[in-house]
N, C-alpha and C positions, 0 to 999 in steps of 0.2 A: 456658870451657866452661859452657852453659847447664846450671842447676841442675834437677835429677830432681825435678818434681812431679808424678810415681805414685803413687799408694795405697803402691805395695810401698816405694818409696823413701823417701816425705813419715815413713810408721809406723815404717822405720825410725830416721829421724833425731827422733823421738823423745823420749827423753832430754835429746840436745843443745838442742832446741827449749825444750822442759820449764824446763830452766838458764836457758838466758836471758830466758824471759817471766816466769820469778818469783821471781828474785835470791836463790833461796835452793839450796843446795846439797844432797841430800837424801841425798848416800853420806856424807857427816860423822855421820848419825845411826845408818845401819845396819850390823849387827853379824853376821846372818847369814842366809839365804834366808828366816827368817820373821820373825826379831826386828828389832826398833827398838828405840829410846829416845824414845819417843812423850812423853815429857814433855819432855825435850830440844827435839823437834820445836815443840811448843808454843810455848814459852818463848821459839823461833829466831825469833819476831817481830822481838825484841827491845820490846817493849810490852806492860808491866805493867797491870793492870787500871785503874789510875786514868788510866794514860796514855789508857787508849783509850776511857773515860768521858767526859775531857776532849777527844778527838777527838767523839766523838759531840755531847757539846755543841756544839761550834764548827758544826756540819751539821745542829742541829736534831734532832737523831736521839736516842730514846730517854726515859727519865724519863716516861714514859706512864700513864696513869693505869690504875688497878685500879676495877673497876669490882664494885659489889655487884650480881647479879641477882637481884633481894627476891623478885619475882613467879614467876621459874622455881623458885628451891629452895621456895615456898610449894605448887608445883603437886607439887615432888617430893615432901613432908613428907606432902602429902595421900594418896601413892601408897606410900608406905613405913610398915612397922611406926612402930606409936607410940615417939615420943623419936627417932627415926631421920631424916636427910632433912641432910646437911650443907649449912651455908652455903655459894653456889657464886660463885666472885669469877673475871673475866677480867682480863685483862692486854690493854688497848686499842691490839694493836700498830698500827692505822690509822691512829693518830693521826702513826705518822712520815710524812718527805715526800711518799714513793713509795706511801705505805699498805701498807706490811706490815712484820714483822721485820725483812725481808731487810734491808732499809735499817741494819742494823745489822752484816750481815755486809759488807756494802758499803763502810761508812765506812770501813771499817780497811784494807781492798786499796785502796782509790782513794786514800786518805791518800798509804799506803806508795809505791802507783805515782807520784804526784805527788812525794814527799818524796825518790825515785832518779830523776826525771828521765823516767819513760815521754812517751810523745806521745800516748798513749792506752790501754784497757782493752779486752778482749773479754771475752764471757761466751758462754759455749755454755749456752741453758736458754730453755726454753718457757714458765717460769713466771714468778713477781712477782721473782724474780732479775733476769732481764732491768732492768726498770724502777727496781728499783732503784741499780743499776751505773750506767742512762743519768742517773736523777737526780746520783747522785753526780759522775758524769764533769761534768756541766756545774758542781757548784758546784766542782769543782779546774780547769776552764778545761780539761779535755782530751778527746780525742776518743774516741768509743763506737762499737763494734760489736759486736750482739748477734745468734748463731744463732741459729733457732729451727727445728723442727721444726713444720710448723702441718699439710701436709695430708697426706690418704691420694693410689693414685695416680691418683685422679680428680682429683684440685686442689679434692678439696672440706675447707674448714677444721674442724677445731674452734672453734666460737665463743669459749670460754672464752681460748685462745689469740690468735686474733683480737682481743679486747678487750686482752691483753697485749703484741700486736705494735704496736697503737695506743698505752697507754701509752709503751714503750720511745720510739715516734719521737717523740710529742709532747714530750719531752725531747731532742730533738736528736741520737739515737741513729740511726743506721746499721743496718738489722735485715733480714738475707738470712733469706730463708724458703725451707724444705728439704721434699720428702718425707719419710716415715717410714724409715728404712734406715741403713746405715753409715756414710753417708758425712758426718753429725754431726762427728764428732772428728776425722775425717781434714780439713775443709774449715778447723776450726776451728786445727787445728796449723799447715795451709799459710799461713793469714792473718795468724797471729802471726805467723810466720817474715817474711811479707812486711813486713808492719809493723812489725816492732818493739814493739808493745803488747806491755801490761801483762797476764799470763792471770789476771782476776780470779775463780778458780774457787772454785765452791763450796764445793770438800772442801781448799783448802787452808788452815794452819794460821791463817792473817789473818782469814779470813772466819769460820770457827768462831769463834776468840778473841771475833770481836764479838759472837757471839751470848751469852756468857756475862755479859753486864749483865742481861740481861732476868732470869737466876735470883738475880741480886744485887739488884735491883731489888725480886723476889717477897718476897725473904724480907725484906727493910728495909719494903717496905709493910705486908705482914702482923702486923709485930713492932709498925711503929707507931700502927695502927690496930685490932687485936687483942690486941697482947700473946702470940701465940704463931705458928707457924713454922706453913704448912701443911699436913694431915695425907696429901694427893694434890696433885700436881702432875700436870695431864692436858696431852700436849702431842704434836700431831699428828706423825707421823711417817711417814720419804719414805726421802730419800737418809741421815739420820742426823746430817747437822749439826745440826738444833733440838732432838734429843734430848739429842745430845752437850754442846754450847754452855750450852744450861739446867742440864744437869744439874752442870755444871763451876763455873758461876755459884752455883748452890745450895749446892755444897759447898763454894764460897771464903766464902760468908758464915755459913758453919755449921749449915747446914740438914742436915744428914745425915739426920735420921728421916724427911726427907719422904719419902713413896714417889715414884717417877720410874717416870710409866704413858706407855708409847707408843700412840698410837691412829693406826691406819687403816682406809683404804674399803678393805671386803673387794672385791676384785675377781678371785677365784682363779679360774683358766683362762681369762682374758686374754692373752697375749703382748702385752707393748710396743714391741716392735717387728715387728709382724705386720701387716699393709696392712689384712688384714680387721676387724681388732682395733682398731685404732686408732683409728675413730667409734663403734665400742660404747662405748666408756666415758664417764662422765662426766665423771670427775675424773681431773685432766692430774699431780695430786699429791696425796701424803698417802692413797696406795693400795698397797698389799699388791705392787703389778709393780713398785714403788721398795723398800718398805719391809721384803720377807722377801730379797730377793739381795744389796740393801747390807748386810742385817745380816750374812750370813751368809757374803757375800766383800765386803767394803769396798775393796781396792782393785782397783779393775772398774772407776776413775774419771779423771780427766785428767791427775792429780797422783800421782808414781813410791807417795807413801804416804799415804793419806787421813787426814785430823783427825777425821774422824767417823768413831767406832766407837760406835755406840748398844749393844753389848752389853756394853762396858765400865760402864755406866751405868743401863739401863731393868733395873726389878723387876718390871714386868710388864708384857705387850703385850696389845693388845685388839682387836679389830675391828668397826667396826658396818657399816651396810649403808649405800648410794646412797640410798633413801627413805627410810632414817634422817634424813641427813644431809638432804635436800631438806626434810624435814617442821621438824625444827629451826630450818633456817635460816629459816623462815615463825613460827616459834613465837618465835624472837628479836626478830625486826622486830614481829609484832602482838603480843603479852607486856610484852616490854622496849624498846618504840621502837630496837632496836638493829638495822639493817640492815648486816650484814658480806658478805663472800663465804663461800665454800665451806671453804676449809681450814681456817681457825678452827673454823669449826662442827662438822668433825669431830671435833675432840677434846671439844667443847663437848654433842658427839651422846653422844660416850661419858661425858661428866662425869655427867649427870644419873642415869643408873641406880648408877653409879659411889657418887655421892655417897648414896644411898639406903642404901647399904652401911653406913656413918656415923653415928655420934649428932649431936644436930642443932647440938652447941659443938665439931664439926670443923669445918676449914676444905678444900675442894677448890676449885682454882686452874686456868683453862684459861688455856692459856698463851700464846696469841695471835688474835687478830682479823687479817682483813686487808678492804681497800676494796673494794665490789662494784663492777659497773660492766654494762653491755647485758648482755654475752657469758657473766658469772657469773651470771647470776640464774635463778632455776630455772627460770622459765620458758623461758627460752632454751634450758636444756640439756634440760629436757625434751621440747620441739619437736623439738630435733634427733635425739634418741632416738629417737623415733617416728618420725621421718624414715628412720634406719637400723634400722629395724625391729625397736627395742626397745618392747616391751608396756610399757606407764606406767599402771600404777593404783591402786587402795587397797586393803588388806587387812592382813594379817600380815607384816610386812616381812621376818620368818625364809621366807618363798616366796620371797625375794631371789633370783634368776636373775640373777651376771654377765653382761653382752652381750646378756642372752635379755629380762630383765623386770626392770622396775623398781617395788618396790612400796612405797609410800608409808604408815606409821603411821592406823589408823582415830582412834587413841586412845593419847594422852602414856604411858598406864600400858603401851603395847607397845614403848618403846624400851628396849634390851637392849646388853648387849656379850656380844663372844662370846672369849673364851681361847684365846689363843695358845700353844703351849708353848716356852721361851723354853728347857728344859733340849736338845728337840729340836734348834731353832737354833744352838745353841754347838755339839753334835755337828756340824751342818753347816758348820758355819763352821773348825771343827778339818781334818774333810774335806777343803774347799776349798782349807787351808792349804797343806796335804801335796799332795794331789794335783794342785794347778796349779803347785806348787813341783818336783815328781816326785821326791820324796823317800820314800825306805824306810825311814829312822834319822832322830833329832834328839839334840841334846846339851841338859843341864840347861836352858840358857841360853834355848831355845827353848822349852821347856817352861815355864819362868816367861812369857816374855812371852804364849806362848798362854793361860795361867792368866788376868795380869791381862787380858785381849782378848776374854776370852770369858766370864770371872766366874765361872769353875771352881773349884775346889780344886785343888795341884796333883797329886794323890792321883786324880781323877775324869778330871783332861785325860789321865794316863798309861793308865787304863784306855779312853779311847777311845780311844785311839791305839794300843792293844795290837789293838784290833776293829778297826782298820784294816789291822792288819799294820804299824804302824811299829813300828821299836827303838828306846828310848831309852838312850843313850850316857852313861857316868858313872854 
């Protein structure tokens, strides 16, 4: 009998699909409609942190240098109360193969996929993921195919994507390109199944695991070149792995008192997957249409339980604006001869008022760079802006218009972050819990792991569960 590849069929099978693209078993770890043992989960690598240190080494991946930007926190120190203005140091993650972190979440799924035998990897992702996974597939000798989502339904691209659909091939990667719509994960399940790849996804436990160097890394350069751990760690934030990963990193090597700031492009009343929406924007990541519904339901994602919970982790969230982040990324390259893309720069956008906050023998840390290239450069996404009839000019970037206007800093002293409520987000993420669970009651057991999942007390998770109408049991 020929096998059922329908939407309704391919979604159901699921699960099954799920098992076999990534050898790990995901009902061993759960305990009841909302609990895990999300350390357990972890840990089900089976690769210890030095293990996957010494995996990166072997790939080139990692050990990057930290980089001091004398001349930005010189502009901030001028802008800030006297004795104010902290040292601001990046983490050069461009300097791996593919030019970005990802390469770090990469090595450890292409390893594992190699080390059980895959024929190959897929990644479903429009971003520097793609290009990462293709780099890694060719140095384990195996085959790549990366989805991406690139156009609206005119067939017209996102550049910024465009430039990532290039990378992935120029790596010998296989990269189908999709309209904006559903049919992402369902194309991407059918393919594993046909294939037999390896699902190198994002959110599962392999790919986080790798990202936890880069906070091991933070706090061993800090310690050696300072003598002290850093007082903020600013690190963009999306789907929730770079949050999670660093911030797990941080606390293997003892950094507890750093503060863990997530930073995104405000882009609120966006849809991301809205045909109209999807050329307004500028930034493809590290914006508020990934970074408030991952936090707030993490598994929404291709794996039965996601490794990234950024609210198990982030002390505070932040947002800046698109001509934040555009004026930045101009201020790095002529400032600091530093020419990056976009996603770094955002948390880099928010470091600097950030850091202002600070007496000037703190240290604040952004936490990644990645490679620019045509399609990332501001001038390109600004063209296209304008092209889809976003307004681009100078002024007060707080006039920031998602989709409508994009408004670019007159003057260094007008970049700003703006506060997120992060106590809001746990309530919605409690919500979420319950209600896509369709549960009325929960027992202790649930209530602890919503505790540590959401950074509650367990005294505060029971009281908003009482404002939802759950019972708790025991």
């Amino acid at each position: 009998m020929a096998r059922d590849t329908s939407y309704q069929a391919v979604m159901a099978r699921q699960n099954e699909i799920m098992k076999k693209s990534l050898g790990m078993d995901y009902e061993q770890f759960v305990s009841g409609p909302i609990a895990f043992d999300y350390e357990a989960m972890m840990s089900g690598t089976g690769y210890t942190l030095e293990k996957i240190r010494e995996i990166q080494r072997e790939v080139g991946v990692g050990e990057t240098p930290l980089l001091e930007l004398r001349n930005i926190t010189e502009l901030v120190r001028r802008n800030a109360k006297p004795g104010y203005g902290a040292r601001i140091l990046v983490k050069d993650e461009a300097c791996n193969p593919s030019g970005s972190f990802k390469d770090r979440r990469a090595s450890v799924s292409l390893y594992h996929a190699a080390k059980l035998g895959y024929p190959g990897a897929l990644a479903a992702t429009s971003g520097n993921y793609g290009a990462a996974v293709a780099s890694q597939a060719a140095m384990r000798n195996l085959g790549c195919i990366i989805v991406q989502e690139v156009f609206d339904s005119r067939y017209v691209g996102q550049p910024e994507i465009i430039e990532k659909t290039r990378k992935c091939e120029a790596f010998g990667a296989e990269v189908i390109q999709l309209t904006v719509g559903p049919e992402l994960f369902y194309l991407a399940l059918l393919l594993l199944e046909e294939t037999g790849y390896f699902n190198a996804s994002l959110y599962s436990s392999f790919g986080v695991a790798g990202i936890e160097t880069i906070g091991t890394e933070i706090a061993e350069q800090c310690r050696a070149r300072y003598g002290k751990d850093p007082a903020y760690v600013v690190i963009t934030h999306a789907g929730g792995g770079n949050v999670t990963g660093t911030a797990r990193g941080l606390r293997k090597a003892g950094a507890d008192k750093s503060v863990v700031i997530g930073a995104s492009v405000d882009l609120t009343g966006l849809h991301m997957a809205s045909d109209r929406d999807f050329n307004r924007k500028s930034f493809t990541t590290g914006h508020t249409g990934f970074g408030v519904p991952f936090a707030t339901w993490p598994d929404r994602t291709d794996v039965p339980k996601n490794a990234a919970r950024p609210l198990r982790y982030m002390d505070r969230y932040v947002t800046v604006t698109q001509g934040e982040v555009f004026y930045v990324t101009e201020v790095a390259a002529t400032v600091e001869g530093l020419e990056r893309g976009p996603a770094g720069n955002t948390s880099l956008a928010a470091a600097i008022p950030l850091a202002a906050e600070l007496p000037e023998d703190e240290i604040v840390v952004v936490q990644e760079t990645e490679y620019t290239g045509a399609g990332k450069h501001p001038q390109a996404q600004l063209d296209f802006a304008r092209r889809n009839g976003v307004e681009v000019r100078r002024g007060d970037p707080r006039e920031n218009v998602p989709g409508k206007s994009i408004v670019i800093p007159e003057d260094f002293s007008q970049l700003h972050v703006t506060e997120v409520s992060l106590d809001r987000m746990r309530r919605s993420y409690i919500r979420n819990a319950v209600q896509r669970n369709g549960l009325r009651e929960v027992n202790e057991e649930e209530v602890r792991f919503l505790s540590e999942d959401s950074k509650l007390s367990l005294e505060d998770v029971c009281k908003v569960l009482e404002e939802f109408g759950v019972k708790v049991r025991g």
